[in-house]
N, C-alpha and C positions, 0 to 999 in steps of 0.2 A: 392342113393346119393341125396343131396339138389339138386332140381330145379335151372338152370342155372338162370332163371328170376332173382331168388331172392336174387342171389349173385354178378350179373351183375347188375353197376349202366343206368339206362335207357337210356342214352344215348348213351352207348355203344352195345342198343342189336343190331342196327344195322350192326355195325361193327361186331360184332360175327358170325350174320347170312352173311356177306359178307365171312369172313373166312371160314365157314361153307362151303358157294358153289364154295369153290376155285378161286372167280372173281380178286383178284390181290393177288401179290406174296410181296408186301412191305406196311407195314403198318406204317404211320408217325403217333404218337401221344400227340399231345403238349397239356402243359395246366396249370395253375395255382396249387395252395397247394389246398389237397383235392377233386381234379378232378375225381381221382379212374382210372387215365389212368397203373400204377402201379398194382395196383387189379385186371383188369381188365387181365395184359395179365399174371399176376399172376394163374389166374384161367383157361383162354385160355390155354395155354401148355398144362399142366397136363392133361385136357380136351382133347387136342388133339392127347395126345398122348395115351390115353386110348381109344377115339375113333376111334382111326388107329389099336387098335391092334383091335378090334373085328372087323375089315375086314380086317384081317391079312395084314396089310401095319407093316413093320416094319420099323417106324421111331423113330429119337432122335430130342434133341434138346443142342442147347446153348446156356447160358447167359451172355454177355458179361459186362463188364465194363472197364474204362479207365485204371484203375489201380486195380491190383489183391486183393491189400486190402481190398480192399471197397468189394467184395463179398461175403462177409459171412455176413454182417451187413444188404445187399440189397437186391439182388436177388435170392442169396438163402434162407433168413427167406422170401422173400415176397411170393415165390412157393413154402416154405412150408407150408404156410399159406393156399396158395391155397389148396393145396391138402385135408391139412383138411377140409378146407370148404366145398370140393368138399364130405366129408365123407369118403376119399379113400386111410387114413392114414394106415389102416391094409395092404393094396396090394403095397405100396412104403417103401424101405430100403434108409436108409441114410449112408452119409459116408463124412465125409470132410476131409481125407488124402489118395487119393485126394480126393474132393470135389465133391461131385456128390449124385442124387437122380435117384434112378432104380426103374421102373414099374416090379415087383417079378414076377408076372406072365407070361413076354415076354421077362424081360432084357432089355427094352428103356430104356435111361439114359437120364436125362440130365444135360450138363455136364457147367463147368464153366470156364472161364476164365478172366485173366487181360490182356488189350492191350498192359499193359507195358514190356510184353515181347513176342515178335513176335514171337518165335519160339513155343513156345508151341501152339496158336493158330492155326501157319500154320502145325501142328504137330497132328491134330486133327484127331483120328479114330477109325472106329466104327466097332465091330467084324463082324456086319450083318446088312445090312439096309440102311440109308442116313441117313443126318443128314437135319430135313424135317423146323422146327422150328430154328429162333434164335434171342433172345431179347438183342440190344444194351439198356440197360439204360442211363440216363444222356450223350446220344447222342452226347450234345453239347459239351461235354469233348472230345471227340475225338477229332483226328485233322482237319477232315475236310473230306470229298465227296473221293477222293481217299482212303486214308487209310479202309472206309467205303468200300471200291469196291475191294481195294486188299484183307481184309478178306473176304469179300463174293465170291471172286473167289476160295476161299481157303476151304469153306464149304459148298457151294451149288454146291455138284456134286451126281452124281448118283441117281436121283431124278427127278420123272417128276412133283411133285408140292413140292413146299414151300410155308411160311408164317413168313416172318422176321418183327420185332417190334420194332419201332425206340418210345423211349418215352425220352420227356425232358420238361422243364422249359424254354421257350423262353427267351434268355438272353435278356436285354434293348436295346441293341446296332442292331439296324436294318445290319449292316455291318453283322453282326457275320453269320457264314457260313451256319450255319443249320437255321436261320431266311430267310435266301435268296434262300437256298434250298426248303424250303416248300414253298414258294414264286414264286415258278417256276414249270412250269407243268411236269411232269415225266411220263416215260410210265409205266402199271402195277403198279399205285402206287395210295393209298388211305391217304390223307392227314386227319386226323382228331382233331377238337379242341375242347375242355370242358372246363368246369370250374365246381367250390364249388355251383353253383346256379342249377345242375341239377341235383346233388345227393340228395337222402333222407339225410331228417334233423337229421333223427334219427341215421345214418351211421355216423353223423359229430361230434355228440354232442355239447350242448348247449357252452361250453365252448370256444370253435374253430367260435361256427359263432359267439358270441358277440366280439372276438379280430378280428375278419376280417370288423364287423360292425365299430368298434371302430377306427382301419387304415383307412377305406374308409368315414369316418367324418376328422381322423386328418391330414393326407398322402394321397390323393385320386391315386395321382402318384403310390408311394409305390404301394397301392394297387390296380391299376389296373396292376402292375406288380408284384407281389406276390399271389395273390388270382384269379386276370382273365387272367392271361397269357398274358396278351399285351408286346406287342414291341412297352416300352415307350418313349424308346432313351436314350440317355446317356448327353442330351442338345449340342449335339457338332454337332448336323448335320447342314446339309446346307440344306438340299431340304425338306421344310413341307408341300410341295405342290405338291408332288407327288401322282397321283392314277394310282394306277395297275389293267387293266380291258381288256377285250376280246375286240377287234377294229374289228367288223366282216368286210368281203368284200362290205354290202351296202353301209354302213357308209363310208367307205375310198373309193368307188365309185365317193360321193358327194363332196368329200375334192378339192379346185380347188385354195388353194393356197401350193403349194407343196414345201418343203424347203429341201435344197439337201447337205451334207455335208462328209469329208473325212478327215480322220488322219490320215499320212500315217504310216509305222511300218513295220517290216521284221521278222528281225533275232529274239529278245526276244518280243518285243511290238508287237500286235497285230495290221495291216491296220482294222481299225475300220468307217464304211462310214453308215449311216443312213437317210433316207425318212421321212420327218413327214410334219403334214398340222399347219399353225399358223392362228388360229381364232382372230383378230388384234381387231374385236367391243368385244368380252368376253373376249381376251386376255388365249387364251388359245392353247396350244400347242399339240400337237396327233404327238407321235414318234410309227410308225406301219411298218417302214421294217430298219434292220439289215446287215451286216456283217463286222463279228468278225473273221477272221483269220492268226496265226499268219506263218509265211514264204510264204506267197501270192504275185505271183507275180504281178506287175501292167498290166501287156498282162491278164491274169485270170480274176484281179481283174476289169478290164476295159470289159471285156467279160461278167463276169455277172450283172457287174449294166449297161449295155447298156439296158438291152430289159425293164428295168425300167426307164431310165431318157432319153432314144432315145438319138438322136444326137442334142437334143434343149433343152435341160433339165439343168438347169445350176446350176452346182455343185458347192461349196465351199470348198477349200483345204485350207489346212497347206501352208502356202507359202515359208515354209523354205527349200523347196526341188523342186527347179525349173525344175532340170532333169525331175525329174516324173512328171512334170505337164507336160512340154515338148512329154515328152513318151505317156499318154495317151489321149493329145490329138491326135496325130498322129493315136491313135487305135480308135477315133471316139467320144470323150466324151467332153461335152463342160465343161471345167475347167476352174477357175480363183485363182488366190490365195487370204488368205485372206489378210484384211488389219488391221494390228498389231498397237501396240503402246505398252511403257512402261505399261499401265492402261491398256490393252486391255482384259487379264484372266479376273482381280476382274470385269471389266466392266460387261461383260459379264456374267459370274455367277450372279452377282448381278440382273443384267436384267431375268434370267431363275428365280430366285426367286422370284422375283418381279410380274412372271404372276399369276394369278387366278388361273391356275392349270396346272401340266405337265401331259398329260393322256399316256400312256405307255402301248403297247400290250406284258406283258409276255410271253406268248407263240413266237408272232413273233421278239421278240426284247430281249428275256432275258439278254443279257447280258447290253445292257443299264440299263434296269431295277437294273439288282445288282447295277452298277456303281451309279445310282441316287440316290437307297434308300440307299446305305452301302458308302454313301461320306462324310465325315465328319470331323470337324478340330482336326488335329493332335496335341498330349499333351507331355509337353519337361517331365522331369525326375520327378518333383515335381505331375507330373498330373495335371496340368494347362493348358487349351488351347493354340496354338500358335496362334500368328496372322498372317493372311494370307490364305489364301486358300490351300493343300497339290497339289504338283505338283506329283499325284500317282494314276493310278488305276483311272481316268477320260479319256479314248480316246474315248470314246465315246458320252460325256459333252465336250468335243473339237471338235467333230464333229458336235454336236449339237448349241456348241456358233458359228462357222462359218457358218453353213447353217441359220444362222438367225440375221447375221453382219447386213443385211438393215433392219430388223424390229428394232432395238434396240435402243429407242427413249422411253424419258419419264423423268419426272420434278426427280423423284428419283437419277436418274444416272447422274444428268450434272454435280454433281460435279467431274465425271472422266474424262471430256470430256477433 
């Protein structure tokens, strides 16, 4: 067989060699047109699954897509591809009714399917072996992280390693679900991102990079979102001043203006309460502790943010729910509510855009994180922006504008005063 090197674009030998020593079990692969992240787990499988059979591991695999149609045109010409590249067309039989490619000399398959109909997914099995590989394509089609987790409950069984392939085109909309997912840390998970500038030229042909040279003179937007995979946005967000970055323990050691704030939420809304330091000379904001739970009681909730804000630590609330304020101060927390106005929302957001930068610890704050980078103004029937800010999917940017009601001062904002 060809040499893995030379079939594999260089930026993915690492990944290979990571799949190779079994170090994580989910592989995210985003990237612009021509990346080779397709190719790549194109040739993977088939690989793997010929490598499993000469130490008798009897594994399969599956290739998934949103809708069944789309498979014969994707994922199974692109592993056929593989196969032959790999040299190893004579030992694989093919078959698309149903649709599947078997290793002749062990009987691994692998096998395909559409998400548009559950049953056959959850329907999936295998005469001998597990089902060890499984490549979602175009990721971002699917619906979203659950859906994502009830098929993998459904085919990662009987198996002590896997290696699932998440490959997509990062949609423009920072909101969109799988942009926020790889945006967030995961356990057992290898995030990786390429682009058309790491593959050989000769792999691209002359013709493919003078149209990508040609976008990125006339479209540079377009083409940092067509060719390098960016999440360019969609012009509709609010927050461009958001960075997502590690807030280690020295750093928030030194923080000594601490801003404390709480939304409350039960039955469907999440009680969402956040810690962060506001730098007032750089104008700059550090959100590094969290929670996000939803049917939390206030005795709970007053229980775990005490050993953080102690009994002098002065929080900012929702003031539309005096009971609970009521409630947990009696459990020890100093509460206030906040102070509203007609202007008080737009005020507020406006002032959070207005700093120099929101720094945001993904790990200890994700779900802030989603809400900042994926907030954005909602578009009526025509797909026109609304005006106004979305009253949706912000408890957290609500905890945020209250725990920072006394910094919120500046020539920008008075005309809401």
């Amino acid at each position: 067989m060809t040499k893995v090197s030379e079939l594999i674009a260089p930026a993915f030998h690492c990944v290979h060699r990571d799949v190779a020593a079994g170090r994580h079990t989910h592989y995210w692969l985003s990237g612009g047109r021509g990346s080779c992240k397709s190719s790549f787990v194109g040739i993977e499988i088939p690989m793997g699954l010929m490598r499993d059979a000469q130490k008798g591991v009897m594994s399969h695999a599956v290739a998934l897509r949103r809708y069944g149609v789309t498979l014969r045109e994707s994922v199974y010409a692109q592993l056929l591809w593989g196969i032959n590249a790999l040299g190893a067309a004579d030992y694989w039989t093919t078959g698309v009714s149903p649709m599947a490619l078997t290793y002749a000399p062990t009987g691994q398959r692998i096998l395909f399917r559409g998400a548009d109909d559950p049953m056959k997914v959850k329907s999936i099995k295998v005469d001998s072996g597990y089902i060890k590989y499984g490549w979602y394509e175009e990721v971002n089609e699917f619906e979203g992280e659950e859906k994502l987790r009830s098929i993998n409950q459904s085919l990662m069984r009987g198996g002590a390693d896997f290696a699932f392939f998440y490959t997509f085109n990062p949609p423009r909309s920072a909101r969109s679900w799988c942009n926020q997912y790889v945006g967030a840390p995961h356990p057992d998970t290898l995030v990786h991102r390429t682009d058309y500038r790491t593959v050989p030229r000769a792999w691209l042909g002359e013709q493919f990079l003078l149209e990508a040279e040609h976008l990125r003179e006339v479209k540079p937007t377009a083409y940092a979102h067509e060719y390098l995979g960016e999440v360019t946005g969609t012009g509709g967000e609010v927050f461009d001043n958001v960075t997502l970055r590690a807030i280690p323990d020295e750093e928030i050691g030194r923080f000594d203006r601490i801003r404390r704030g709480l939304d409350w939420g039960y039955a469907t809304d999440p009680l969402a309460y956040n810690e962060g330091h506001y730098d007032k000379t750089r104008r700059r904001l550090y959100l590094f502790r969290e929670i996000h739970q939803v049917r939390l009681s206030n005795r709970e909730a007053a229980r775990r943010i005490l050993p953080w804000a102690g009994s002098n630590g002065r929080i900012v609330c929702d003031s539309a729910e005096p009971k609970s304020i009521a409630e947990v101060r009696d459990y020890g927390l100093r509460v206030v509510g906040a102070r509203k106005g007609p202007d008080s929302v737009e005020y507020g957001i406006k002032w959070l855009q207005d700093l120099e930068e929101i720094v945001i610890d993904p790990a200890r704050c994700p779900e802030t994180a989603k809400e900042f980078t994926g907030y954005e103004l909602d578009r009526d029937r025509d797909g026109n922006f609304k005006a106004g800010f979305p009253d949706h999917d912000n408890h957290h940017i609500d905890a945020v504008r209250y725990a920072c009601e006394d910094d919120m001062t500046g020539p920008a904002l008075k005309i809401l005063r």
